[in-house]
C-alpha positions in Angstrom: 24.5 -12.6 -33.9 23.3 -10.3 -31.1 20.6 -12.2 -28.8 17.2 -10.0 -28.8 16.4 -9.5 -25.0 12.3 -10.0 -25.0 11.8 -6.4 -22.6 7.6 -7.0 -22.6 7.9 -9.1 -19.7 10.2 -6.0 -17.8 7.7 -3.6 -18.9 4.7 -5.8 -18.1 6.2 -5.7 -14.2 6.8 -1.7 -13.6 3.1 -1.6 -15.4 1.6 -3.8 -12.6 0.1 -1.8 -9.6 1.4 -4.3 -7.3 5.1 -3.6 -8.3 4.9 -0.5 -6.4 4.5 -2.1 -3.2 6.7 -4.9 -3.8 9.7 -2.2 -4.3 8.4 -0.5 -1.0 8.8 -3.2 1.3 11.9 -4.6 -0.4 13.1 -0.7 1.2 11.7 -1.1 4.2 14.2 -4.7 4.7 17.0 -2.8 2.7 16.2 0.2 5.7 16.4 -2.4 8.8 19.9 -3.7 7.3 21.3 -0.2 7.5 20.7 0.8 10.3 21.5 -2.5 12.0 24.8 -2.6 10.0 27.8 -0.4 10.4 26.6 1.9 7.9 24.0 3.0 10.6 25.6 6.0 11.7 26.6 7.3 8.3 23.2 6.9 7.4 21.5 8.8 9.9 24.2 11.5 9.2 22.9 11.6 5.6 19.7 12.2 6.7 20.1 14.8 9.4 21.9 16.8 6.5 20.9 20.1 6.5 20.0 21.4 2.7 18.5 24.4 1.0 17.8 27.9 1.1 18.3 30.1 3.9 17.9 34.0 4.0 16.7 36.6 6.7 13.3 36.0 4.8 13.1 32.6 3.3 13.7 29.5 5.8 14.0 26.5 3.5 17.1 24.7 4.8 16.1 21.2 6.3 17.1 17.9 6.8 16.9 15.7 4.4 14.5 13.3 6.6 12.4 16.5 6.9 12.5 17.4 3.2 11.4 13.5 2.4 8.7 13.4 4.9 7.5 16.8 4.5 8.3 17.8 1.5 7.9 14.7 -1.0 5.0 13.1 1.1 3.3 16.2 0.5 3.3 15.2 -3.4 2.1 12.0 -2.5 -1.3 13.3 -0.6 -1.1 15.5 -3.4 -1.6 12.2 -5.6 -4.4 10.8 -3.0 -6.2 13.6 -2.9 -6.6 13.9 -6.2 -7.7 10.4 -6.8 -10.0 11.4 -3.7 -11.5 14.2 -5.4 -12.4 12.0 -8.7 -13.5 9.2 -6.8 -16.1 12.6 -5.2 -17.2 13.3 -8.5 -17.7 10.6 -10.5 -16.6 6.8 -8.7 -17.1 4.7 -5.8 -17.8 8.3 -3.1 -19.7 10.4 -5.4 -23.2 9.5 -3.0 -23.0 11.0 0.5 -23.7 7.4 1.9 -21.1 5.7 0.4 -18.7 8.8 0.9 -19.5 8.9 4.8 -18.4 5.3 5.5 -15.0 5.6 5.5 -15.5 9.2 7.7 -17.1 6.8 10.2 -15.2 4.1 10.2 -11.7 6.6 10.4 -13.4 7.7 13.5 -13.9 4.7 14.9 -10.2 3.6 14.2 -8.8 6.6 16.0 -11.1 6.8 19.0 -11.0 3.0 20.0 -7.4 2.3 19.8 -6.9 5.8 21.7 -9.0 4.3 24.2 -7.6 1.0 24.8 -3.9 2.8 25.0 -5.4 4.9 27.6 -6.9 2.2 29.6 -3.3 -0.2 29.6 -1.2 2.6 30.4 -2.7 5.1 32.5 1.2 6.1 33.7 2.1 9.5 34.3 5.1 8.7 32.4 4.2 7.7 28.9 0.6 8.0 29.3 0.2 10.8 26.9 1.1 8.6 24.5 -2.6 7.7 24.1 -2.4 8.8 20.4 0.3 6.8 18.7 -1.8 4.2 17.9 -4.3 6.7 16.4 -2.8 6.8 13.5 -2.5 4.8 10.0 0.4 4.5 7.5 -1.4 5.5 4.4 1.7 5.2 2.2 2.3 1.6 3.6 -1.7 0.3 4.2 -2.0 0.8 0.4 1.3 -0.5 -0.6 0.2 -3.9 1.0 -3.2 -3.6 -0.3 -1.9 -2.9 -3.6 0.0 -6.3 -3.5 -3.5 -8.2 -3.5 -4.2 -7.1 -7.2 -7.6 -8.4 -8.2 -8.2 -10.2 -4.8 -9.9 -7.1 -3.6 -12.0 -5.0 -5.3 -11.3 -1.5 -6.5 -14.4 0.2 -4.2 -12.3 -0.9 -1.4 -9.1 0.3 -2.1 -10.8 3.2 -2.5 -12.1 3.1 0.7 -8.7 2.0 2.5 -7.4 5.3 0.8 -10.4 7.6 1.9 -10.3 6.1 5.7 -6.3 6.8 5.6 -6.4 10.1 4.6 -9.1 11.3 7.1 -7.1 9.5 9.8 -4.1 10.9 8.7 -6.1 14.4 8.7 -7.4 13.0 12.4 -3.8 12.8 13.1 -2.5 16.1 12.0 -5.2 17.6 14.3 -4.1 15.8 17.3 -0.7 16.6 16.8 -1.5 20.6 16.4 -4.1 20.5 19.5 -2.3 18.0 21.8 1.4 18.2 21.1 2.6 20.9 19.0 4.4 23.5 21.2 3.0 26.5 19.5 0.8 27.1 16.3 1.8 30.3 14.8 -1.7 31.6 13.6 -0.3 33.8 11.1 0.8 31.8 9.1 -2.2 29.8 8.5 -3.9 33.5 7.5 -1.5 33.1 4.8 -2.4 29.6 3.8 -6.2 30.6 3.7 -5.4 33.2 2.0 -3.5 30.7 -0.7 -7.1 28.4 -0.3 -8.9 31.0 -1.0 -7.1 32.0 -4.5 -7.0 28.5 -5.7 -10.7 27.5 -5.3 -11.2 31.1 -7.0 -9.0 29.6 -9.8 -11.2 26.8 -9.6 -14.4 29.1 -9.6 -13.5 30.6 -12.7 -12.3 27.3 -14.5 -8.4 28.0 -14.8 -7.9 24.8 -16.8 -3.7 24.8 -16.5 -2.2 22.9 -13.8 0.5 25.5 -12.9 -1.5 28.0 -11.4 -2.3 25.5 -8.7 0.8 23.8 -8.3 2.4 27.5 -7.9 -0.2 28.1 -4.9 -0.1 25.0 -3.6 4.1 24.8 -3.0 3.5 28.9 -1.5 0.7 26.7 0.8 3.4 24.4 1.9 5.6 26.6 3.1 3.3 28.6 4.9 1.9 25.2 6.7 4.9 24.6 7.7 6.3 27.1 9.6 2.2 27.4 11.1 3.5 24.6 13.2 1.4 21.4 11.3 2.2 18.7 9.3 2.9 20.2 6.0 1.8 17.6 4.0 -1.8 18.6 4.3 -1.1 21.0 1.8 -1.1 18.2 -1.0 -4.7 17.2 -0.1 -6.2 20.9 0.1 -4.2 21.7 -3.0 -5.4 18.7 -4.8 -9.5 19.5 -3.8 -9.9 22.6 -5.5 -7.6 21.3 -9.1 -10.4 20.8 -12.3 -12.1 17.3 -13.0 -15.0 16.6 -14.8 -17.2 13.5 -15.3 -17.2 13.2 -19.1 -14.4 11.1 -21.3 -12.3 13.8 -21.9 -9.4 13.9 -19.9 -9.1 16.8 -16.7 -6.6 18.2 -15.2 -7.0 16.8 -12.6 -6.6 13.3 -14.5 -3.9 14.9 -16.2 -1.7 15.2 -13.4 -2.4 12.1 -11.9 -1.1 10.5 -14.9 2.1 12.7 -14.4 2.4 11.4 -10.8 2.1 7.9 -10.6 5.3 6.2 -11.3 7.5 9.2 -9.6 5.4 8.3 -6.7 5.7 4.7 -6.8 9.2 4.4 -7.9 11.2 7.5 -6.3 9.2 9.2 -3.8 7.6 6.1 -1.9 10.9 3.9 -1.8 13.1 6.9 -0.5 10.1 7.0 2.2 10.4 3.7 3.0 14.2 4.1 3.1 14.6 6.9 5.5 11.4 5.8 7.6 12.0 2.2 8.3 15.8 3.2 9.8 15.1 1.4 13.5 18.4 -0.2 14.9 17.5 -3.1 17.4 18.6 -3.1 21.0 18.5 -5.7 23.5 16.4 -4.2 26.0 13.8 -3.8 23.2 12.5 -7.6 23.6 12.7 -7.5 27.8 10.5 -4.5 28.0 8.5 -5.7 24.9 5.7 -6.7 28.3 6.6 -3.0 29.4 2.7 -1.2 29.8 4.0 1.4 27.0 4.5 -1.7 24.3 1.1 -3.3 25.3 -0.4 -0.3 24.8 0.6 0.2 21.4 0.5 -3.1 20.2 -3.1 -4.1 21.4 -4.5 -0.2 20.3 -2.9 -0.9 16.7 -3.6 -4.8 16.6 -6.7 -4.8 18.3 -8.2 -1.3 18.4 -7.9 -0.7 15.0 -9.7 -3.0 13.3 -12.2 -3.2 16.2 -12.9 0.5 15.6 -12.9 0.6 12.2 -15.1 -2.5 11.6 -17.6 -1.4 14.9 -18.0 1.9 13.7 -18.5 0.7 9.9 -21.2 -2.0 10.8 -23.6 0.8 13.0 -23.2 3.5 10.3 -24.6 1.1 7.8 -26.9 -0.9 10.3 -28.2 3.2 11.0 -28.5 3.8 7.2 -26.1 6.7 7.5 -23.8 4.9 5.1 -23.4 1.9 2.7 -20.6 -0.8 2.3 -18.5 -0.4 -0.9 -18.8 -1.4 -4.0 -19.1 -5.6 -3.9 -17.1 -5.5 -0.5 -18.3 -7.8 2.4 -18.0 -7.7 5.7 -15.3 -9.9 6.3 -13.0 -7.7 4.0 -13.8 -5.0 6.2 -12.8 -6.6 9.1 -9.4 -7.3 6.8 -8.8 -3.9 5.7 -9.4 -2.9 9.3 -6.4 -4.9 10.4 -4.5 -3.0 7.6 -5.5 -0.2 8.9 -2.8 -0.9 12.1 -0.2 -0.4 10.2 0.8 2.5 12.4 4.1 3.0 11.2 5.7 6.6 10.7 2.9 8.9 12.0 2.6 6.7 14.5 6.8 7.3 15.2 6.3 10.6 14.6 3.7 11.0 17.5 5.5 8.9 20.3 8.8 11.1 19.7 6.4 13.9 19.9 4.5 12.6 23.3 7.8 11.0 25.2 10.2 12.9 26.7 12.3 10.4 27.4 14.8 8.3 24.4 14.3 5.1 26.2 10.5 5.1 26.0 10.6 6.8 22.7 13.0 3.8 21.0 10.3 0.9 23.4 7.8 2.8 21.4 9.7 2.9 18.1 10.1 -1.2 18.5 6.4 -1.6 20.0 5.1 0.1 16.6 7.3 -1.6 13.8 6.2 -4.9 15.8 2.8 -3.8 15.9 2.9 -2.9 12.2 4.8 -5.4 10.5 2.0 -8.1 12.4 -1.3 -6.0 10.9 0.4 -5.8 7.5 0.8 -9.9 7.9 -2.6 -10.5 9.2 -4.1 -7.7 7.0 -2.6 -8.9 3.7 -3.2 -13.1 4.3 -7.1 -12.5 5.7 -8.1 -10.4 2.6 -5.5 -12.9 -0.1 -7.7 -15.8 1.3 -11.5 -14.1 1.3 -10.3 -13.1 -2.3 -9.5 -16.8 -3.3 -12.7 -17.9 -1.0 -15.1 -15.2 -3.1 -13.0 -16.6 -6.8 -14.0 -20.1 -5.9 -17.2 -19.3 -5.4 -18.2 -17.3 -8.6 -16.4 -20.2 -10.5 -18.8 -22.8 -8.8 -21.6 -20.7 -9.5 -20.9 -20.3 -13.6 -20.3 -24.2 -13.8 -23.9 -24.9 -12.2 
């Protein structure tokens, strides 16, 4: 007789939230083996591939890195910014207070860290590299907050994502004013132009989700060849798509639905995959006390979660803002640490600000350090304020 497998418990794991950020970081250890094995060079040859379309009027043939970090991160802000928007109309940022905290506190988190790299390495040599520790890890800051379940509460996961997105928005504009060889201003006419026709679809309450998915690839494509990060076009795509605040399902909430576990399970692990490929050196560890490392580690270890927790506590001393949703302090000052998880925008702007491969790779070591340490710190002070806060409403029912 066959034995019946009991599958609830499978299904009961791809169903939890915190599955997809178990998978993630189980990609970002599979990543390090890679490229630290002798598979590393046939690795990075897979993902300097060049693939797609290419015609005297269409130029859509990239590597795959590029087509992973452009193109299928672009689907996941697409997925953000939709929760973003609903969150706008009808959750945890629908009042301007509670919606400008994590403004604020992104702010904060960009200029501080930017500050403290500037003031431990003032060297003409790397010194430009005062905004590598500007930036967040959206993809990875949730994935590790995600892991905490129903230690934190949802109004701050909302928050983390808010606070990620406008520094990752921070970041895009740093990397267009600061080190972007040349904007093409043309084709951002176009992409306003594409703007302009979805929020008229918007105006006019186009209800299916095709006529702003159409748009919103044409968007891409002209963002991208303008000369910045083309994944912004998820987010501005995802701001003018239909939601409402009544039971009845949007389309917005429709296509959230459709994106979750593609997101999760294909799109974020490939990320990970193709992100995460560092190979150690030697030389890493003896110029680990280099200025450039300091630098990046104390602006993403220290600045971080100084700026965002500084900026956070005088917006709402000020009464500009609020605190979320049955968040205290303390978890603030946790999902500020989180909120060092520099990562691959981070990578992307040190290869962008240094010239030279030996300081780009120091940088490349300084920021996985850097990051896997706020991740660490991040995740264990906001496990144990959850299990501190737990205790405490179980001693309060029993008295």
């Amino acid at each position: 007789m066959a034995k019946i497998i009991n599958l609830k418990p499978y299904k009961d794991f791809f169903k939890s939230e915190s599955t997809g950020g178990i998978l993630l970081m189980l990609c970002v250890v599979i990543s390090l083996i890679i490229a630290n094995s002798g598979w590393g060079d046939g690795f990075n040859t897979l993902l300097s591939q060049q693939i797609g379309l290419e015609t005297p009027s269409v130029d859509l043939k990239y590597s795959v890195l590029l087509w992973i970090n452009d193109g299928l991160m672009a689907i996941f802000f697409l997925m953000v910014g939709l929760e973003i928007k609903r969150e706008l109309i009808e959750g945890e940022l629908s009042s301007i207070k509670q919606a400008s905290l994590p403004i604020i506190a992104a702010i904060g988190g960009m200029f501080v860290p930017a500050l403290i790299y500037t003031l431990l390495d003032p060297s003409a040599e790397t010194g430009h590299g005062w905004g590598i520790p500007m930036a967040t890890d959206i993809a990875f800051a949730i994935a590790i907050l995600s892991l905490l379940g129903s230690k934190v509460p949802n109004s701050l996961k909302i928050f983390l994502t808010a606070l990620a997105i406008v520094d990752d928005l921070g970041a895009i504009l740093v990397i267009a004013i600061f080190y972007s060889n040349e904007i093409h201003f043309e084709y951002l006419l176009y992409s306003g132009g594409v703007m302009l026709v979805l929020i008229a679809f918007n105006y006019f309450g186009v209800k299916k989700i095709a006529f702003y998915i159409i748009p919103g690839i044409l968007m891409w494509y002209f963002i991208h060849h303008s000369g910045i990060h083309a994944t912004i076009a998820g987010v501005l795509t995802a701001l003018t798509i239909p939601t409402n605040s009544t039971d009845k399902a949007s389309p917005l909430e429709r296509l959230e639905h459709i994106l979750v576990k593609p997101v999760n399970f294909i799109i974020m692990p490939l990320f990970a995959i193709a992100n995460t490929n560092i190979r150690f050196e030697s030389k890493m560890l003896t110029n680990i006390t280099s200025g450039l490392s300091i630098a990046i580690i104390c602006g993403l270890l220290i600045g971080k979660p100084l700026g965002i927790l500084s900026f956070s506590w005088l917006s709402v001393k000020l009464k500009i803002s609020k605190l979320p949703t049955t968040a205290t302090w303390s978890q603030i000052g946790g999902l500020g640490l989180l909120g060092g998880i520099g990562f691959t925008m981070s990578i992307f702007i040190a290869l962008l600000s240094l010239d030279n491969p030996e300081y780009q790779t120091q940088a490349k070591f300084s920021i996985l350090i850097a990051s896997l340490s706020a991740g660490i710190f991040g995740y264990s002070v906001l496990k144990f304020l959850g299990k501190s806060k737990k205790r405490m409403i179980l001693k309060e029912n029993t008295e």
